[in-house]
Structure formats: structure tokens, C-alpha cells
C-alpha positions in Angstrom: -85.9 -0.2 44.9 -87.5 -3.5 43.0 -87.0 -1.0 39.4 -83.8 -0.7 40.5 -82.5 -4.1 41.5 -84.2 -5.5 38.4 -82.2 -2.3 36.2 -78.5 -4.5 37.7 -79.7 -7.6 37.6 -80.4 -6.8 34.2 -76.8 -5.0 33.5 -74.9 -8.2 35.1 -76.5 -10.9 33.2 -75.9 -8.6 29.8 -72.4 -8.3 30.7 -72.0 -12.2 31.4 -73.1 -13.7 28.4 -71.4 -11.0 26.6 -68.4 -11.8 28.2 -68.9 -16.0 27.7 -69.4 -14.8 23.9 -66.0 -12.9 24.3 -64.6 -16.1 25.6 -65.5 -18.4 22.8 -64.8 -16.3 20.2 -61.8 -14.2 21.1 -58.4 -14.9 20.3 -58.1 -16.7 24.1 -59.6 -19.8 22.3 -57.8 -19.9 19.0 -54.6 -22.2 18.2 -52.1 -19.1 18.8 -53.0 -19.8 22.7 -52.8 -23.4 22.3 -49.1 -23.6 23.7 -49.0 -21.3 26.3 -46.7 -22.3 29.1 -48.7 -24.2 31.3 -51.3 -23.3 34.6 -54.0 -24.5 36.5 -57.6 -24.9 34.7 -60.1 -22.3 35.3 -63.9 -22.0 35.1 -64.6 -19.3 32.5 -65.5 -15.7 33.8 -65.8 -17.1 37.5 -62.3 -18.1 37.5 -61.3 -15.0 36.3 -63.3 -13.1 38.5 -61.6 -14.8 41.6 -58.0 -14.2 40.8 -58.7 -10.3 39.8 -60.9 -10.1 43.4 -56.9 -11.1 45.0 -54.5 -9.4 46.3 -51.3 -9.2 45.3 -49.6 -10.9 48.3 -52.3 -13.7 47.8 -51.7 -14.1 43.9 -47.8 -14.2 45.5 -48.6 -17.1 47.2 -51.2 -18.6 45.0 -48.1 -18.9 42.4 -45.6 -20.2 44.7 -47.7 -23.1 45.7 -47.5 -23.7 42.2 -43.7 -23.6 40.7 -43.4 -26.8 42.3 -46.3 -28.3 39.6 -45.6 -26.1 36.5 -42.3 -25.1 37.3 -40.5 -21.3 36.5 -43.2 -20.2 34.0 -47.0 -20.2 35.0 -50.0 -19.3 32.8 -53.0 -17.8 34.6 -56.2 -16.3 33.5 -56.7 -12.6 34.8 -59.2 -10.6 33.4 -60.0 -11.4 29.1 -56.4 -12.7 28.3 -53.6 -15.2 29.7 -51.1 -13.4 32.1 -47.4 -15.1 31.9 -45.5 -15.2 35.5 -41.9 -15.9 35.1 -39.5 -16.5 38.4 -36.4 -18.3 36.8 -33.6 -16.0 35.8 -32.9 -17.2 33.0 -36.1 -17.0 31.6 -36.1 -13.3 32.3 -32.7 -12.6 30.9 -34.1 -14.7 27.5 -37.0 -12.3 27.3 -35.8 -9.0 29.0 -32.1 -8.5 27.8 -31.7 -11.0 24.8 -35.2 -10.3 22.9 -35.6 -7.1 24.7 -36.9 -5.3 21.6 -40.1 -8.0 21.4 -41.1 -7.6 25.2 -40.8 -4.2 25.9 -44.5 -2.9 25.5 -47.2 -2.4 27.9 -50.8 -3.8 29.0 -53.5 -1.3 27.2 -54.2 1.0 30.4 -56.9 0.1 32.9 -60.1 1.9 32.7 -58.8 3.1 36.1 -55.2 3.3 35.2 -56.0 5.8 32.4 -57.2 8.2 35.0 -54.1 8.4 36.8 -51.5 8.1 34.1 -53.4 10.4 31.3 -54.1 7.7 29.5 -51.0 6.2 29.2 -48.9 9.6 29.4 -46.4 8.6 31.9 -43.1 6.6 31.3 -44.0 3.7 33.7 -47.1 2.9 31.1 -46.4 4.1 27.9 -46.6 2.0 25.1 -43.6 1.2 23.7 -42.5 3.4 21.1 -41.8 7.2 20.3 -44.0 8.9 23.3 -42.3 6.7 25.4 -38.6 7.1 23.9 -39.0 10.6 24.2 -40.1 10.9 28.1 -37.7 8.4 29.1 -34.9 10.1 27.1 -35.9 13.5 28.9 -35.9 12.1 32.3 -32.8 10.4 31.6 -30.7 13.3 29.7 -31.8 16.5 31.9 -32.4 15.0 35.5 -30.5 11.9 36.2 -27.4 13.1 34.0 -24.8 12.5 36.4 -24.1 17.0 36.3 -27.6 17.4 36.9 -27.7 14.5 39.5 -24.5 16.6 41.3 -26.3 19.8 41.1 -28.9 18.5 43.7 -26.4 17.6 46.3 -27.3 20.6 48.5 -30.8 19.6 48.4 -30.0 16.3 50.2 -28.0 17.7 52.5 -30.8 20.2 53.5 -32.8 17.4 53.7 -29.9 15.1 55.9 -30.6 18.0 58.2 -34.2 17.8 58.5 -34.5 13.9 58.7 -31.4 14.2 61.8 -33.5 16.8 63.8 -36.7 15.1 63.2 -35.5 12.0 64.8 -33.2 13.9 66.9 -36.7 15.8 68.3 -38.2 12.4 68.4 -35.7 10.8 70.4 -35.8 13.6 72.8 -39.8 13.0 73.6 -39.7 11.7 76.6 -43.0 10.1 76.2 -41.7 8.1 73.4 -39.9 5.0 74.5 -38.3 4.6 71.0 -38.5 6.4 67.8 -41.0 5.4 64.9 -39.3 6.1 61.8 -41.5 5.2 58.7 -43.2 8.8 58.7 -39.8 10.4 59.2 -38.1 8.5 56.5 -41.4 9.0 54.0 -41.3 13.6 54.8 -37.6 13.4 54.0 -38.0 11.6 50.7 -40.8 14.3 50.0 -39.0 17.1 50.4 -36.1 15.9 48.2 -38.2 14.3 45.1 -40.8 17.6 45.5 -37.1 19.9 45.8 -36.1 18.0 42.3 -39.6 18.3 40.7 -40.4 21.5 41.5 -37.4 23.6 42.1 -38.3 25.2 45.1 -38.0 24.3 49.2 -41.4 24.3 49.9 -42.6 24.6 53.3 -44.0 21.9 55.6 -47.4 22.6 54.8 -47.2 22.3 51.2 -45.3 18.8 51.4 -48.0 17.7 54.0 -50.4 18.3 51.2 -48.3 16.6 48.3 -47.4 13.9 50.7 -51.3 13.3 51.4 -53.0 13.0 48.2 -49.8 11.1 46.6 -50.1 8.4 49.4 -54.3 8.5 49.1 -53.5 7.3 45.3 -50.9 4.8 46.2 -53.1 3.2 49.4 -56.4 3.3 47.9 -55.4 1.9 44.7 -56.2 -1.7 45.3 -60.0 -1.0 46.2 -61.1 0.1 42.7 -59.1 -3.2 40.7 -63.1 -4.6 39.9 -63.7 -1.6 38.8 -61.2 -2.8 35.7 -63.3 -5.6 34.9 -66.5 -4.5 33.6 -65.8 -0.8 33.4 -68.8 0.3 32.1 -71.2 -1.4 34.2 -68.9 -0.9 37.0 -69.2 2.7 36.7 -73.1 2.1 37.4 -73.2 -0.1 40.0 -70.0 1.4 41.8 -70.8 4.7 40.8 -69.2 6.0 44.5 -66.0 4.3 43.8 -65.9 5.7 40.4 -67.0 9.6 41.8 -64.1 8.6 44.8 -61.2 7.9 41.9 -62.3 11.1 40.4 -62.4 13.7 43.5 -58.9 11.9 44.2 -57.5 12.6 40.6 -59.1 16.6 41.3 -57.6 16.4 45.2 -53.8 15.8 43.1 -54.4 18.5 40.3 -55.6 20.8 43.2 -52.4 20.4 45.1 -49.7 20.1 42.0 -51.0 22.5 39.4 -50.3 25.7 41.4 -46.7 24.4 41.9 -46.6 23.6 37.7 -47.8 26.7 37.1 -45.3 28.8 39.1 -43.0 26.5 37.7 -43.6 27.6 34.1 -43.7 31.0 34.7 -40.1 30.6 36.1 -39.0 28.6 32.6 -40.5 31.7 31.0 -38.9 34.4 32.6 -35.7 32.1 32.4 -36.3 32.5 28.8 -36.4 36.7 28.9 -33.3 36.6 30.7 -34.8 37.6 34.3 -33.8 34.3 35.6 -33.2 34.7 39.6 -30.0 33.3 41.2 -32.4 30.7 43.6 -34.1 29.7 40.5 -31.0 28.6 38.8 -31.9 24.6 39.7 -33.4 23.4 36.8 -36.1 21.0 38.0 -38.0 18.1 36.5 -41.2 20.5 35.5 -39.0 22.7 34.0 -37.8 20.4 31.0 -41.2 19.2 31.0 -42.9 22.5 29.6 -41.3 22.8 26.0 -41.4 18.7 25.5 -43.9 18.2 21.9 -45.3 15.0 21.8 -43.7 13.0 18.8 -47.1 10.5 17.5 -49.4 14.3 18.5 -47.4 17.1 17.8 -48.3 19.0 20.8 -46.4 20.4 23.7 -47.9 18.6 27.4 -51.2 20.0 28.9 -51.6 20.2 32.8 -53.4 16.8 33.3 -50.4 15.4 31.6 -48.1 17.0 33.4 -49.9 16.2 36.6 -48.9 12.4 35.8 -45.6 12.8 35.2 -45.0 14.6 38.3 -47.0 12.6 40.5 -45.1 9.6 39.0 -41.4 11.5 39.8 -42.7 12.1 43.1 -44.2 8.4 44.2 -41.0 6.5 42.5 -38.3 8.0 44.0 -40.2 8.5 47.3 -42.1 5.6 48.7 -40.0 3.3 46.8 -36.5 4.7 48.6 -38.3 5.1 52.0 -39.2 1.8 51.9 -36.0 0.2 51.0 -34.6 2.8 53.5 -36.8 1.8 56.5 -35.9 -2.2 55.4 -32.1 -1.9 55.5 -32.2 0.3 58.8 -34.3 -2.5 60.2 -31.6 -5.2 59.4 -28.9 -3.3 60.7 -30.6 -2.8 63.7 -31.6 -6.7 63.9 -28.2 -7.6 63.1 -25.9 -5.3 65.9 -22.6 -7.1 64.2 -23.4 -5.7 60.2 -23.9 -2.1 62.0 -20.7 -2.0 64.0 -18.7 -3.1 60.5 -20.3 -0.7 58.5 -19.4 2.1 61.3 -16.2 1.2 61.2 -15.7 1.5 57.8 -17.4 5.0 57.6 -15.1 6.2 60.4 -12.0 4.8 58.7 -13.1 6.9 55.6 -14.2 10.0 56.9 -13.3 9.8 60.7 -15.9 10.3 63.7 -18.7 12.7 63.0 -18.7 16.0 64.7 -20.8 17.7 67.7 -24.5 17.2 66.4 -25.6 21.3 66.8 -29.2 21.8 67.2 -29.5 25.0 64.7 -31.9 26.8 66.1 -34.8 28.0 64.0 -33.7 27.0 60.5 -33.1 23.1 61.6 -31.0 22.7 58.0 -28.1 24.6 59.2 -27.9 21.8 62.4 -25.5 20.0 61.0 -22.0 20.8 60.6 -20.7 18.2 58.3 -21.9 15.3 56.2 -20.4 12.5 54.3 -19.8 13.9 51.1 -21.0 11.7 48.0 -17.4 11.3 47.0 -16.3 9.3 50.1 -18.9 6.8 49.7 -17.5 5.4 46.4 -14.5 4.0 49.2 -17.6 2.5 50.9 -17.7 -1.3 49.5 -19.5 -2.7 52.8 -21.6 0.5 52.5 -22.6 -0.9 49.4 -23.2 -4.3 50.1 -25.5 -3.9 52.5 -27.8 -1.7 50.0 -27.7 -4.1 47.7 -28.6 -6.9 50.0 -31.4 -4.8 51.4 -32.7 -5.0 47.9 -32.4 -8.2 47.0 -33.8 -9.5 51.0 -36.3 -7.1 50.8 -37.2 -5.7 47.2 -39.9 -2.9 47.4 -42.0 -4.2 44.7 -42.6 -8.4 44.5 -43.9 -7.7 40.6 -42.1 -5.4 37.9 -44.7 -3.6 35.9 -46.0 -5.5 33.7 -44.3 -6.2 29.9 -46.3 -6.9 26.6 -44.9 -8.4 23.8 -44.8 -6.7 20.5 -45.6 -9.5 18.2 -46.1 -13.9 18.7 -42.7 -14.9 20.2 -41.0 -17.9 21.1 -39.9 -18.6 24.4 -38.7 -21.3 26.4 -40.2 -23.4 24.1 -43.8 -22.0 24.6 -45.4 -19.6 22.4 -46.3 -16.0 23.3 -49.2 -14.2 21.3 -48.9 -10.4 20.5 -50.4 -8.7 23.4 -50.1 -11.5 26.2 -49.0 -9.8 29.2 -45.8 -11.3 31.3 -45.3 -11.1 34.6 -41.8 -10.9 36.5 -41.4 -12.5 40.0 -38.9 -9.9 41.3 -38.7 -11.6 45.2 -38.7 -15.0 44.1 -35.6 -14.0 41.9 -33.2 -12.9 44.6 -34.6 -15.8 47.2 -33.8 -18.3 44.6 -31.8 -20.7 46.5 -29.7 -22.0 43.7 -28.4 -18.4 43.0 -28.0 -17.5 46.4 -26.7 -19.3 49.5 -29.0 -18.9 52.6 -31.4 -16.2 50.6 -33.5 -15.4 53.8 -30.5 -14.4 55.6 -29.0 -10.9 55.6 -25.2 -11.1 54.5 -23.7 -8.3 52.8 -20.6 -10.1 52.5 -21.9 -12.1 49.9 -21.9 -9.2 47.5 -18.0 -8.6 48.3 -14.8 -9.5 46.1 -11.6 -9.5 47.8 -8.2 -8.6 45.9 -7.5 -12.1 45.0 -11.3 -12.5 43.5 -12.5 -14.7 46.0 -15.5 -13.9 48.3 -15.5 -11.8 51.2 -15.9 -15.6 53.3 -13.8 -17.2 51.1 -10.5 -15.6 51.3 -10.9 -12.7 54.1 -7.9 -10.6 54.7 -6.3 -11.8 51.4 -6.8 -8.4 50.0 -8.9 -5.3 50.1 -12.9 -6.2 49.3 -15.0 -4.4 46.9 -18.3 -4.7 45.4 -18.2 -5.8 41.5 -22.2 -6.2 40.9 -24.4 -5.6 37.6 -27.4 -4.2 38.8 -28.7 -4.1 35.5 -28.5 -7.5 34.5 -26.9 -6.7 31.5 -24.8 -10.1 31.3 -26.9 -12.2 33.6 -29.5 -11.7 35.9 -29.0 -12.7 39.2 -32.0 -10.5 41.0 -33.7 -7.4 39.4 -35.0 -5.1 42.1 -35.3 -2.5 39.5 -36.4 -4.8 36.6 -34.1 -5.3 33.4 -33.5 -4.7 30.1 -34.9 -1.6 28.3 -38.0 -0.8 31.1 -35.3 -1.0 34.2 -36.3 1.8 36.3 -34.3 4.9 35.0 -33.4 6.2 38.4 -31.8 3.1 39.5 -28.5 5.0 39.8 -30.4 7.6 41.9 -32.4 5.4 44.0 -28.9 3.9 45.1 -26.6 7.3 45.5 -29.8 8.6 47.9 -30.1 5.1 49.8 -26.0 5.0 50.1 -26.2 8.8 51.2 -28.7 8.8 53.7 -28.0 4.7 55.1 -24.2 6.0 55.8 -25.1 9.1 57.5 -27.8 7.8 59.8 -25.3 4.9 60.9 -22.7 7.8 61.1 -24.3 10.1 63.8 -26.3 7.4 65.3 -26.5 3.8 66.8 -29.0 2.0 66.2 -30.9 -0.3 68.3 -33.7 -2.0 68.7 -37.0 -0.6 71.0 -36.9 -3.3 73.4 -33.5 -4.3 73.7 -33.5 -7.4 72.6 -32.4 -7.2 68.3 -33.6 -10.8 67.2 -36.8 -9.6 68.2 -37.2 -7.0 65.4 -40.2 -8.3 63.1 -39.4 -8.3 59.1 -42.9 -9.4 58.6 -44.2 -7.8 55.3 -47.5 -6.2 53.7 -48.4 -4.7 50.5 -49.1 -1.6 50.0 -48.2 0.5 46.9 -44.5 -1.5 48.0 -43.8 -4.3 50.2 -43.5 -2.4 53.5 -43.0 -4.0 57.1 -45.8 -4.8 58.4 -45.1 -3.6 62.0 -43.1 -0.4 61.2 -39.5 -0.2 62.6 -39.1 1.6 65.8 -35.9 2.0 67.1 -33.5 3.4 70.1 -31.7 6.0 68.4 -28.6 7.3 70.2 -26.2 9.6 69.1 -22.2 8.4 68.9 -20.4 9.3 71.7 -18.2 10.9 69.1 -20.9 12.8 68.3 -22.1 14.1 71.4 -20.1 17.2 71.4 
């Protein structure tokens, strides 16, 4: 025990002078970081130590206290350079749209990041450049196409049907005195991204197992970030956090390899002509297998492929259940947003029809859904997406950006490498952008006939929803980041939240577990998103339309 404890007392003092040597004479402490924007002082190595041992919702707040002394754009010292946090849009647009090409890049990987993205091998954190063009351009081209994209619209309605019988069974318990619908929400999302990625309607058990060692990734995350730090002595002292990363990167390949696999041989016999009318959907392994790495000249090997998928999988999933779960939550808070958006879903498609039970196969239980063409005549449909987003965005920070070379901005400098930092809440809460930002008003996303807001000029004309997303001419929030690293699903992740918001408010209202709706908490925690804190349970009744 003494041989031992002398062994890592040994290890850490090593590892602090070294890093005090770093300190002096890295780049940190030449003049190319003299003009950084400004942040508080900190005590070398200890003060870094501190702010990596944080959480993100306490580095939220630690950085809030402080816009009111350093204003938009805050220099802090994480780890062995300075992190940039920017939460003025204006800033962002500078930097992610207008000099997009110079802040496009990412952090090097995290010794623990490497692990779960093949070193860099996924299109969240690739560098930026021709591995990265090329991932992006396939996931772009092949699966969110806007063909391709209509190709899966029997997938969601098979999913529609098992999300409405899931909560209709729920509902039903009689032991349950309202229905919790975080789990619900989070299977359905599953099945679809694991229908896209893999091609197939797998069965119950095998999402159970995709859904378990996805959301062991996403939740245990945070526990390993010192492992970052000092990697190599970390992997000593912590050597059972390091062997618990591992077994959970095995636990994934375990669980997705078999599907890949069957996958390729489907691509293969695709290729010989013996293609099979139910494996006609091309999915997002299948354009993965033939892919030849630009910079390596080499087609994808499992581990790699492994990332990408798990990466498909946990960004249109947990990000879209969670935005789901927010937005159903306001509407049940806020009785008089539900009953407009029913009416306008009934003055599009009419009342919904008998809810059927449909026996053994539960995807055959429903008769009739909105199609995805009746919600473009939706505009409060999609006004109260987009202020679920901006109330409540999934994620508080966008990845992380690198810039490509020294830069200029805001009248600060920017060495190559420094990483920046978005503030994607603080963005759509800014109270000079928005009126009321901690309020829930859809109508302030709607434009009348006459071009006046929806409270400005109501019943002067027909409203509609005329909104960049992107950010393209000005950034007003960014829920899905900007410039050339926005999320390339956004268009997705809004059809599926539009599809599935409309037809839960369709066959259901919506209320809240103890009757009383200002009661329903919007409290948040991090997890791998911002979820609520005290999941949303909810009466859920079917229409008396419905009722058959």
C-alpha cells in the first residue's frame, strides 16, 4: 500500500511541474494570447483544474454571473488553452456565417472522445476538411435528400402507431394516475432513427438493447471528463474508469455490429441483383459501406462505422425526444396554445377518426394520420416548435468550433487553435431580441398578411411563419448552431417534431397530472441534453371525436 501511494504521489507531482513548465512555455503565455477577449484571472493548473471538475449547468451559470462584468464574449481557462464563450448574436453571425470558413474546425479529440468517435471519424468531430466534407455530404445527399427523406414516411407512421398505443396502454393502467411520457417518447424515437439506420423493423428486444448502451454513453459521459486532463496518468490512477469507458465502447460494438453486418450483406446482394422487395429502403449503413476515406484511401472499418451509427442514432433521438417531451409540456401548461393548435389541425384535416386498438400488430391501430403534406398549412403548428426550441433548446452549448488560423474578431484576437464556445440558451433568452423570452408565445414567430405580427394586426390577414432557422442573414437563436457546422438534420429534426407534436394534440388532450396546469414544473437538468428535471406526466384523454 505505502509502495503504492508513494508510486502516485510520485506520478502527480511529475505531471504538475510538467504541466507549470507547459504553462510558461507554451503558446498560452506568448503575445498571440495577449489580446484575448477578456475573463476572470485564474491560478495556473489549480484554476484549471476547477472549471474542468464543473458541470456544464454550473459553467452555465458561472458565465452568466459574468456577462454583466466582461460582457458578450468571455475568456476562460479550461484545460492547456483559453476557451472563447460568445452569447451576443451578433458576435456569432461575425464568426459563424460571415468568416465561416476560419471557424469551422474542431478541438483535437479528447483522449476519451477518441474512443467514442474513432478518433475523430464522425461528422460532429471531424476536423474540418476533406474527411469531414465527404461524411457530411453523404449524410446530406443519400439520407436527408428530401426523396429519401419522403421514402421513410411509412416508417413514422408505423412508429405514430406504436407511440399512440403505448400511451394509449398507459393511460388504460388503472394503477397509473397519469401517464409518464419521457420513456415513451425516447422507444419511439428509437425505433425510427434505428428503422433509418439500419433498414429493418427490429423487434422490441433489439431496440431495448440499442436504446441501453446508446443512453449508458450519453449518461455516463460526464464522469470520465478528468480523465481528459492528464490522460496518461489518469489511466493509472483511474484505471476502473478507463476499463468502464472501454467495456462500454465493446457493450455498443456488441449490440450494432451484428445489425452492420447483416446490413452489408444486404448492400451486397443488392449489388448481384437478388435485392428483396422489404429491403428496398436504402438505410444510412447502407451508403456507408462503399464510402473511401479521401486523406486514407480506404473504405470504413467496423469501429468506424460503429461511430457513425451510434452518432445517427443519439442525434436524431434524444435530441427530438427531448424537444418533444418540452413542447408537450408547454402545451399542457398553457390549456389556451393547445386548444388553438387543435383547432387549426381540425380546420386542416378535420376530427380524427375512431382510435382502433389493432390487435396483435399494434401498427395497424390506427386508421388515419396527418399526412406530412397537410402540415405545411400548419403555421401555428409551426410556431409552437420553434418556440419550444428557442424556450427550451436541447443543448445550452453547440459543439465546440476551432479556428483555422489567428483571426480578428470583435476587436480581440483569436490564435489558431483557440476553441469558441456558443451560448445557444442565452441566445434565444436574450431580452433585446425577444419580448418576454421566459414566456411561451408562439405567436411571436407569426406574420400576418399585411406583415405585421400575429399581436400586432390579428385578423388583418391569414398568419404564417417566415423564420430563418439557419441564420443565414441574421441570427436571432441557433438551436441547431449556424453556419457551415449547423446540424444537417435540422430539416428532419423539425418535419418529425411537426409530425408527431400535431398528431398527439390530434387524437389526444392533453392535461396536466394534477389538474391544476400552472403547476407543471419546466425545471431543467443536464444530461447528454437539457431535459426536465421532473419528467412530464400528463392526463391523456382521447378527443371525443376520437372516441369512436
Amino acid at each position: 500500500m505505502e509502495t503504492w501511494f508513494i508510486i502516485v504521489t510520485t506520478l502527480c507531482i511529475s505531471a504538475l511541474i510538467k504541466s507549470l513548465f507547459n504553462l510558461i512555455l507554451s503558446p498560452s503565455s506568448s503575445s498571440s494570447y495577449k489580446n484575448l477577449p477578456p475573463g476572470p484571472a485564474t491560478v495556473p493548473v489549480i484554476g484549471n483544474f476547477l472549471w474542468l471538475r464543473k458541470s456544464f449547468s454550473e459553467i452555465e451559470q458561472g458565465l452568466r454571473d459574468l456577462w454583466g462584468k466582461y460582457g458578450p464574449i468571455i475568456t476562460l481557462r479550461i484545460g492547456h488553452r483559453p476557451a472563447i464563450f460568445v452569447s451576443s448574436h451578433s458576435i456569432a453571425h461575425h464568426a459563424l456565417i460571415q468568416n465561416g470558413a476560419h471557424f469551422s474546425d474542431r478541438p483535437k479529440p479528447l483522449a476519451t472522445v477518441k474512443i467514442f468517435s474513432s478518433n475523430q471519424h464522425t461528422i460532429s468531430s471531424a476536423a474540418y476538411g476533406p474527411t469531414w466534407r465527404l461524411l457530411r455530404r453523404n449524410l446530406t445527399s443519400e439520407i436527408l435528400h428530401p426523396s429519401r427523406v419522403k421514402s421513410y414516411t411509412h416508417a413514422r407512421q408505423w412508429v405514430l402507431g406504436i407511440l399512440i398505443h403505448r400511451l394509449l396502454d398507459s393511460a388504460e393502467d388503472s394503477s397509473a394516475k397519469a401517464v409518464k411520457v419521457v420513456h415513451h417518447f425516447q422507444y419511439a424515437m428509437f425505433c425510427l432513427l434505428a428503422l433509418m439506420c439500419f433498414g429493418d423493423r427490429l423487434d422490441e428486444k433489439q431496440i431495448t438493447q440499442i436504446e441501453t448502451v446508446q443512453r449508458a454513453m450519453l449518461l455516463r459521459s460526464s464522469r470520465f471528463n478528468m480523465l481528459n486532463y492528464w490522460p496518461k496518468l489518469g489511466k493509472i490512477v483511474f484505471h476502473n474508469s478507463w476499463n468502464e469507458i472501454l467495456r462500454m465502447r465493446r457493450d455498443q460494438e456488441e449490440v450494432l455490429i451484428p445489425l452492420i453486418e447483416a446490413r452489408v450483406n444486404v448492400v451486397k446482394q443488392r449489388g448481384q441483383g437478388n435485392q428483396e422487395e422489404e429491403s428496398s429502403v436504402v438505410a444510412y449503413v447502407d451508403t456507408l459501406v462503399d464510402l473511401v476515406l479521401p486523406d486514407e484511401k480506404r473504405k470504413l472499418n467496423n469501429d468506424e462505422m460503429v461511430s457513425l451509427c451510434g452518432e445517427f442514432l443519439n442525434g436524431g433521438t434524444d435530441t427530438t425526444s427531448t424537444a418533444l417531451q418540452w413542447i408537450m409540456a408547454n402545451l399542457v401548461k398553457y390549456p389556451r396554445v393547445q386548444s388553438k393548435l387543435y383547432e387549426e389541425i381540425i380546420g386542416v384535416v378535420g376530427p380524427p377518426p375512431p382510435l382502433s386498438r389493432g390487435g396483435e400488430k399494434k401498427e395497424k391501430g390506427i386508421l388515419l394520420v396527418i399526412n406530412e403534406e397537410d402540415l405545411h398549412e400548419m403555421s401555428y403548428l409551426k410556431a409552437v416548435v420553434l418556440e419550444g426550441l428557442r424556450r427550451h433548446p436541447p443543448a445550452h452549448f453547440a459543439p465546440p468550433h476551432t479556428v483555422t488560423e489567428n483571426v480578428a474578431l470583435e476587436g480581440y484576437e483569436v490564435p489558431k487553435g483557440t476553441m469558441i464556445n456558443f451560448m445557444l440558451a442565452e441566445m434565444g433568452w436574450d431580452p433585446k431580441v425577444w419580448d418576454e423570452p421566459m414566456e411561451f408565445k408562439p405567436e411571436r414567430f407569426l406574420i400576418n398578411s399585411c406583415g405585421n405580427g400575429e399581436g400586432e394586426g390579428e385578423g388583418d390577414g391569414e398568419a404564417t411563419v417566415v423564420f430563418d432557422i439557419t441564420g443565414n442573414k441574421e441570427i436571432k437563436m441557433m438551436p441547431f448552431g449556424a453556419g457551415r457546422r449547423i446540424c444537417p438534420a435540422t430539416g428532419l429534426a423539425l418535419l418529425h417534431l411537426e409530425y408527431f407534436v400535431a398528431n398527439l394534440v390530434w387524437y389526444f388532450e392533453w392535461t396536466a397530472a394534477d389538474g391544476n396546469d400552472g403547476d407543471v414544473d419546466l425545471s431543467e437538468k443536464h444530461e447528454f441534453t437539457v431535459v426536465m428535471k421532473n419528467p412530464l406526466r400528463a392526463h391523456i384523454s382521447p378527443r371525443l371525436e376520437a372516441k369512436g
